[in-house]
C-alpha positions in Angstrom: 19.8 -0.7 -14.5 18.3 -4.1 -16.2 18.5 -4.1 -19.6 15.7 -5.1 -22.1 16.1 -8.4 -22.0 15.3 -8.5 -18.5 12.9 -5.9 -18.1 10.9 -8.0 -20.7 11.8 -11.6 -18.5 11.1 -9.7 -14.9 7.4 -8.4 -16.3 6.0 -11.9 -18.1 7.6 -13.1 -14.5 4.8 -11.0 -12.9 2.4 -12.0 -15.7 2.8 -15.8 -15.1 2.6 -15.3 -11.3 -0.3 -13.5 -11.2 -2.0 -16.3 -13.7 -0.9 -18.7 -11.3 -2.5 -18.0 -8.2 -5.0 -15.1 -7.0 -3.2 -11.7 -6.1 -5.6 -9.8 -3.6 -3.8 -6.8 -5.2 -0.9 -5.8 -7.6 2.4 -7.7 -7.8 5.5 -5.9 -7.4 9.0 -7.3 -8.4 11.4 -7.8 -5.7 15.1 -6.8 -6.5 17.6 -8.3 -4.9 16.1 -11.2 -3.7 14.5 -11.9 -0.2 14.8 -14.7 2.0 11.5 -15.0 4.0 13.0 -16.1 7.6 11.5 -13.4 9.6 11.2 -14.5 13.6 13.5 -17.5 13.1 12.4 -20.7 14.9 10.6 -18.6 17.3 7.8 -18.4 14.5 4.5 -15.9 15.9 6.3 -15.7 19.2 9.2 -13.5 18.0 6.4 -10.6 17.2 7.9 -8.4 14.9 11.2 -8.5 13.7 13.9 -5.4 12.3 13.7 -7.0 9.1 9.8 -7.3 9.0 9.8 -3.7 10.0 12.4 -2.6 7.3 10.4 -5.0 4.5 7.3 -4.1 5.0 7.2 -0.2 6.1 7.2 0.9 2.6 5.5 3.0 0.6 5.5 1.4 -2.9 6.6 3.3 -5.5 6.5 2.6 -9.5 9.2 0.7 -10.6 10.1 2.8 -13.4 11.1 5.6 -10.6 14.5 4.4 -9.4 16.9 1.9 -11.3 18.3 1.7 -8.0 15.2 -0.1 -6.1 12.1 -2.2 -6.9 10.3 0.6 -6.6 9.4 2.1 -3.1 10.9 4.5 -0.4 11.1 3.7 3.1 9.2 5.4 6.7 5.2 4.8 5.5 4.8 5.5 9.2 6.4 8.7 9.3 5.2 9.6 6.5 1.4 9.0 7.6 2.2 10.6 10.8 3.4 13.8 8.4 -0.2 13.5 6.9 -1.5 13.6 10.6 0.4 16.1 12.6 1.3 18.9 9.4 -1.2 18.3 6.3 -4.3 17.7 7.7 -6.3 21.2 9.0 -8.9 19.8 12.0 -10.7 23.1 10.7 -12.5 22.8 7.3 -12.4 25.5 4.6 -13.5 26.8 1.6 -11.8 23.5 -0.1 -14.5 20.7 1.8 -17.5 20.6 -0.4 -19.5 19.0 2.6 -18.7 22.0 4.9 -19.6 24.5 2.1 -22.8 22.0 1.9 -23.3 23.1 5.5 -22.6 26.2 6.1 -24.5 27.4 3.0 -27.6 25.4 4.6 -27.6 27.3 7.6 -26.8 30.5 5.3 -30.0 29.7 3.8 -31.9 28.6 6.9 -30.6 32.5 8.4 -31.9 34.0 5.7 -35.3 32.0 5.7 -35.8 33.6 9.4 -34.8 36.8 8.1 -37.6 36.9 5.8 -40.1 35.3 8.0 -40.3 37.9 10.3 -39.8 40.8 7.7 -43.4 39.3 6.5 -44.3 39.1 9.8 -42.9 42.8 10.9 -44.7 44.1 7.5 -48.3 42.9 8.2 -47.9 44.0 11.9 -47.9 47.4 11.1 -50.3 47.2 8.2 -52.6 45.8 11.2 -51.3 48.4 13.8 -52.3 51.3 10.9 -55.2 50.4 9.8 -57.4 48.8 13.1 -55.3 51.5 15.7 -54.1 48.9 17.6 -51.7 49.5 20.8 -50.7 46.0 20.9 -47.1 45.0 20.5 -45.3 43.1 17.8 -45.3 39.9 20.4 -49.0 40.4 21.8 -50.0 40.5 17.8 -47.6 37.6 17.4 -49.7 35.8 19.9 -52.9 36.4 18.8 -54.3 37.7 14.9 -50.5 37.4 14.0 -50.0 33.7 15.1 -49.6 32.3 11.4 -46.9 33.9 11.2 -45.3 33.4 14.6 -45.8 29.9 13.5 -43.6 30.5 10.2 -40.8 32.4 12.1 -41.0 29.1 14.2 -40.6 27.3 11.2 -37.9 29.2 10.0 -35.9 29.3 13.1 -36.3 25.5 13.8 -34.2 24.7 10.2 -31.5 27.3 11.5 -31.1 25.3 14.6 -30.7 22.0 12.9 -28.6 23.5 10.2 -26.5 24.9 13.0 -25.8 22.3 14.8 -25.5 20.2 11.9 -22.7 22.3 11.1 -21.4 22.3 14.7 -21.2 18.6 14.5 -19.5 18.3 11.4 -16.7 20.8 12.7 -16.2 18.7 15.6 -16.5 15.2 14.2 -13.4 16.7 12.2 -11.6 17.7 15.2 -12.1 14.7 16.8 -11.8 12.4 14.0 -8.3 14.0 13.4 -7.1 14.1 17.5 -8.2 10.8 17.4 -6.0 9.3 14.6 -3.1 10.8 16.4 -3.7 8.8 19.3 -4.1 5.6 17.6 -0.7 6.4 16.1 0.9 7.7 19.4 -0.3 5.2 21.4 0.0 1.8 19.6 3.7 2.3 18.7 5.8 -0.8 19.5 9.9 -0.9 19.3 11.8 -3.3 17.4 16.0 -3.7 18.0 18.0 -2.9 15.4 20.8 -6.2 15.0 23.5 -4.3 13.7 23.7 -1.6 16.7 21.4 -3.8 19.3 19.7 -0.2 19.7 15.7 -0.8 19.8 14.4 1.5 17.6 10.7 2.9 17.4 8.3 1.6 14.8 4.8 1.2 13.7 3.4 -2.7 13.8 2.7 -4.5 10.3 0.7 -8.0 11.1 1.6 -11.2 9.2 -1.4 -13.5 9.1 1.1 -16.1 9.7 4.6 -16.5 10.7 7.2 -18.1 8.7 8.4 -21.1 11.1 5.1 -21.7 11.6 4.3 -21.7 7.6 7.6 -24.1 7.0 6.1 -26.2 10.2 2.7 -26.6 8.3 4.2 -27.4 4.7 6.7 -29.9 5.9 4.7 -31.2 9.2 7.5 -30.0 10.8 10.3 -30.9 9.0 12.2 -27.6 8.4 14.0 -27.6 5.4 12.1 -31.3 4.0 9.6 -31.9 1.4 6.6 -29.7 1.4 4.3 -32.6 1.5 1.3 -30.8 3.2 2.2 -28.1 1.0 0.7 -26.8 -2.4 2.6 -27.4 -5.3 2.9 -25.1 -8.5 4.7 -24.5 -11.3 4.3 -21.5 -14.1 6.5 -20.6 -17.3 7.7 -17.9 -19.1 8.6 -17.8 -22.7 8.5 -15.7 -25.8 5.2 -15.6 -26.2 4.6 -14.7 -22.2 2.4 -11.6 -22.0 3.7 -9.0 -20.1 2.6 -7.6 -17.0 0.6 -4.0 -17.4 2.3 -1.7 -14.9 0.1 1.2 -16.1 -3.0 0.6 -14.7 -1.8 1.5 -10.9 1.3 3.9 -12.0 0.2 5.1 -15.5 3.7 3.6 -17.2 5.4 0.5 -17.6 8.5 -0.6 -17.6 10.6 -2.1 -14.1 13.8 -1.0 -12.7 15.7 -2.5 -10.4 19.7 -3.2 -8.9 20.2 -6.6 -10.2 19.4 -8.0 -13.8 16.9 -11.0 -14.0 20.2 -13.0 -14.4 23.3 -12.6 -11.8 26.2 -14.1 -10.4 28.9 -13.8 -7.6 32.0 -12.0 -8.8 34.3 -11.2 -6.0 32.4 -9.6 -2.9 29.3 -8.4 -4.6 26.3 -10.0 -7.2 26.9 -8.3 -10.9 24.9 -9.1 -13.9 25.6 -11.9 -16.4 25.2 -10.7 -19.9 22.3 -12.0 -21.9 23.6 -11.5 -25.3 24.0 -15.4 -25.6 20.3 -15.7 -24.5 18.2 -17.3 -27.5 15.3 -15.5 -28.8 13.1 -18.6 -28.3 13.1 -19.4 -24.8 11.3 -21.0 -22.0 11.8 -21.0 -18.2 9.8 -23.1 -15.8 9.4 -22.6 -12.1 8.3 -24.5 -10.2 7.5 -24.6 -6.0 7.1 -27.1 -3.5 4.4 -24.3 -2.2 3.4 -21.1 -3.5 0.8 -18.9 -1.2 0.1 -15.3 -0.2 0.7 -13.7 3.2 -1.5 -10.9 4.7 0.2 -8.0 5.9 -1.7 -5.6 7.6 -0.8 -2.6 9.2 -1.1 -2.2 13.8 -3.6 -0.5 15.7 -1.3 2.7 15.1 -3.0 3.1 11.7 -6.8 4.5 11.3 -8.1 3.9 8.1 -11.0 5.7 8.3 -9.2 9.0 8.8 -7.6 8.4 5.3 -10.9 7.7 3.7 -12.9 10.3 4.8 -10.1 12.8 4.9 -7.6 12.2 2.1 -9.4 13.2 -0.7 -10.3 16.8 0.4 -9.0 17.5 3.9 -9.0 20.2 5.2 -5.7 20.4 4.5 -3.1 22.9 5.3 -1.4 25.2 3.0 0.8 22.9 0.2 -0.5 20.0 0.9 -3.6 18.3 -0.6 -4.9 14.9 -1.0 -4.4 13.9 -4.9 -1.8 15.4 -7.4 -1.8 19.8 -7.1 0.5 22.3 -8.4 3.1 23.1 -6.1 2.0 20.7 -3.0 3.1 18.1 -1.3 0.1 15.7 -1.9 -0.6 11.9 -0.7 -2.7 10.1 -2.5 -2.7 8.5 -6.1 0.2 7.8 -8.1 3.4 9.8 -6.8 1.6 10.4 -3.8 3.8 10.6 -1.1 1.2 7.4 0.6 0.1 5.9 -2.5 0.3 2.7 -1.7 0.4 -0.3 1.1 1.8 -3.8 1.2 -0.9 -5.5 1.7 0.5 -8.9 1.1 3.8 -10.8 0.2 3.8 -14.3 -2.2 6.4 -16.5 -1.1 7.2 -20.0 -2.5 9.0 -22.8 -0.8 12.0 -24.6 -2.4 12.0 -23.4 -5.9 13.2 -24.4 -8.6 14.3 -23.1 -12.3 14.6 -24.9 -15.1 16.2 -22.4 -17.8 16.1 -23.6 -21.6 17.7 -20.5 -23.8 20.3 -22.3 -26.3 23.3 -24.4 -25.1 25.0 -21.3 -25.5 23.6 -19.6 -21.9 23.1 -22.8 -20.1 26.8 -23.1 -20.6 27.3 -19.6 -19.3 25.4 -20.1 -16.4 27.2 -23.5 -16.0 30.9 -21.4 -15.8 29.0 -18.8 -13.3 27.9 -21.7 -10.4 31.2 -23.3 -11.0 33.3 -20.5 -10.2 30.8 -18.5 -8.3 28.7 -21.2 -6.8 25.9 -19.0 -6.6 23.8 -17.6 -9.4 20.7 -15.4 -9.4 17.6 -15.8 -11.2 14.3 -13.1 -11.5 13.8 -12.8 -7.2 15.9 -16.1 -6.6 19.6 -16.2 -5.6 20.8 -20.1 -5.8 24.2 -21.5 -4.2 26.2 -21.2 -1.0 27.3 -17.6 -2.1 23.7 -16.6 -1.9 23.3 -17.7 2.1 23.0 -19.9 4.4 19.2 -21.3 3.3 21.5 -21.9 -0.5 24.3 -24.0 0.7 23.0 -27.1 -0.5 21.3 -25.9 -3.8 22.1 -28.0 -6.7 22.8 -27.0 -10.5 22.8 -29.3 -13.1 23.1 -28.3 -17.1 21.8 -30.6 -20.1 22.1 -29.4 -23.4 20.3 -26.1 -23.8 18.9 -26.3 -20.4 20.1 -25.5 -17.0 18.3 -26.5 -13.9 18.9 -24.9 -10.7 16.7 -26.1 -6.9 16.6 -24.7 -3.7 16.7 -27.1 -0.8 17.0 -24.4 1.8 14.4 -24.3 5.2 13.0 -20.9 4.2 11.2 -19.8 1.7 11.5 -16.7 -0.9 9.5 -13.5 -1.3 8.2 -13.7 -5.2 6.8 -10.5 -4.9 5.7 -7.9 -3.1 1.4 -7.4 -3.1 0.2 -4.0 -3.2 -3.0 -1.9 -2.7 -4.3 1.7 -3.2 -4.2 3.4 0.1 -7.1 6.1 -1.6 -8.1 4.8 -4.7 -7.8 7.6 -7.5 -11.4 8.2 -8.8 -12.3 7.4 -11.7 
């Protein structure tokens, strides 16, 4: 698990990003670091890829969950299809305050007709009794009783409307519910696995644009050149770097994750390098030959609408409700088993870290390129050891600073951007 030093260095990392360029969400650190190559060189024509799928069919979590993740659990699909199929009731109950609306409306309405012609039934016979009449309750209706036909009219009217008011609702339900399924039946796509070359079912997640074609656009098509179309940025982080507020969307702060903010190659495998020789005064500066935002947005498979009118209240089966409940299984809101969506990913093109902490560390992190040659940094990983869009990375070190660049084609997931999928009330 990170230790404090770079719990502090990954959030003011979030802080600094999301003062840099406009988040249509909440940041979430990405741990180990991603390489944004999805569809190769085929760019929008590849559709979606396995690693799109496995990237972006999340559910994010809070990062203070797991120190073995950045904070999410894979199969949002099948778990919305659980919400679907098992949770939801098509048939509302005692627990929908708009169906207990209803149904005590036609309760009322009922009643309202029962009254009406207990008036009516009442002055009948007073009538009958007292003029010796032999007509019956509908001739008298008809003629010196017709006010009060009129308000058992009345009466029965509103029960009609409030019935099938109440019909409606049920049904809209029903239908609402079979229909959702069939969005998610239908629109499911397959994607092939590259390990087994088995295609392998999966909900769709849109890009609003494709990485080729993104390089294409920044370089005017010159993979792996300058971004000279591009949008250039730079942000740093130092001591005085406020830190990124995890609470408001998981109620705690803190971040977990597998790798430290600073890493190296040691053997077969990335391992943390110690920060004890990293200065209390610090400053790192990173810089991009293009930062931007992707959309992500989820296929025809999912219905929104089903989640907003449904999630809070259901109906749902028994143990499972829409927000946090004793003893159910419940989906929305922090822990919710479908809190949350990637709505987004911030990726930045050809970074580059310029790391000033005491001559000390920049001579540490000197040793670790030189017998490593690769070294991580927050969601970066630098050097041939890191991959093949690292190989020709270069290091250099200068007294108290080190300065590490990517010259790779692809660029690198920053973060991941997240939204409520039911936002808790407030």
């Amino acid at each position: 698990m990170a230790n404090p030093t770079s719990t502090d260095l990954y959030l003011q990392f979030l802080s600094a990003l999301q003062g840099a360029i406009q988040l249509p969400g909440d940041p979430q650190v990405i741990s180990p670091f991603q390489i944004w190559d999805w569809g190769g060189t085929q760019g929008g024509l590849a559709g979606m890829t396995y690693p799109q799928y496995m990237a972006l069919n999340q559910v994010p979590r809070s990062p203070t969950a797991s120190a073995n993740s950045w904070g999410s659990s894979p199969g949002f699909d099948s778990i919305y299809n659980l919400f679907l199929t098992a949770a939801l009731n098509p048939f509302p109950s005692v627990n929908d305050p708009q169906y207990v609306g209803l149904q005590n409306t036609v309760n009322r309405a009922n009643g309202m007709v029962g009254d009406a012609t207990a008036t009516a039934v009442t002055n009948f016979r007073n009538f009958v009794q007292s003029n010796r009449s032999t007509e019956t309750f509908s001739q008298w209706l008809a003629n010196e009783g017709a006010v009060y036909q009129t308000s058992i009219a009345t009466a029965q009217s509103a029960l009609t409307n409030a019935q099938n008011g109440l019909n409606s609702y049920l049904a809209s339900k029903s239908t609402a519910v079979t229909n959702a399924i069939n969005a998610y039946t239908n629109n499911l796509t397959f994607v092939t696995n590259p390990i087994n070359n088995q295609p392998v079912q999966a909900a769709g997640w849109a890009m609003s644009e494709a990485a080729f074609d993104y390089v294409n656009k920044i370089t005017r098509n010159n993979p792996g050149g300058k971004a000279v179309a591009g949008n250039a940025q730079s942000f740093a982080v130092n001591q005085s770097t406020s830190q990124y507020n995890y609470q408001k969307q998981w109620g705690g702060g803190g971040v977990a994750g597998i790798f430290d903010f600073f890493g190296g190659w040691g053997g077969n495998e990335w391992s943390s390098v110690s920060t004890s020789q990293f200065a209390s005064s610090y400053d790192l500066n990173f810089s991009f030959g293009d930062l931007a935002v992707i959309g992500v947005a989820p296929g025809q498979w999912w219905t929104q609408g089903i989640v907003s009118v449904l999630g809070k209240n259901g109906p749902y089966n028994q143990g499972f409700s829409g927000f946090q409940s004793p003893n159910n299984t419940f989906f929305c809101g922090p822990s919710g088993q479908l809190q949350r969506m990637i709505t987004g990913i911030v990726v930045g093109y050809q970074p580059s870290v310029a790391v000033t902490a005491g001559g000390s560390f920049a001579q540490q992190l000197k040793s670790q390129w030189q017998s490593s040659g690769g070294i991580l940094i927050g969601p970066f990983g630098f050097g041939h050891s890191a991959g093949g869009n690292s190989e020709n990375d270069t290091f250099n070190a200068d007294g108290a600073t080190a300065t590490v660049a990517n010259n790779g084609a692809w660029p690198y997931i920053l973060a991941f951007v997240t939204n409520w999928v039911l936002a808790p009330s407030t």
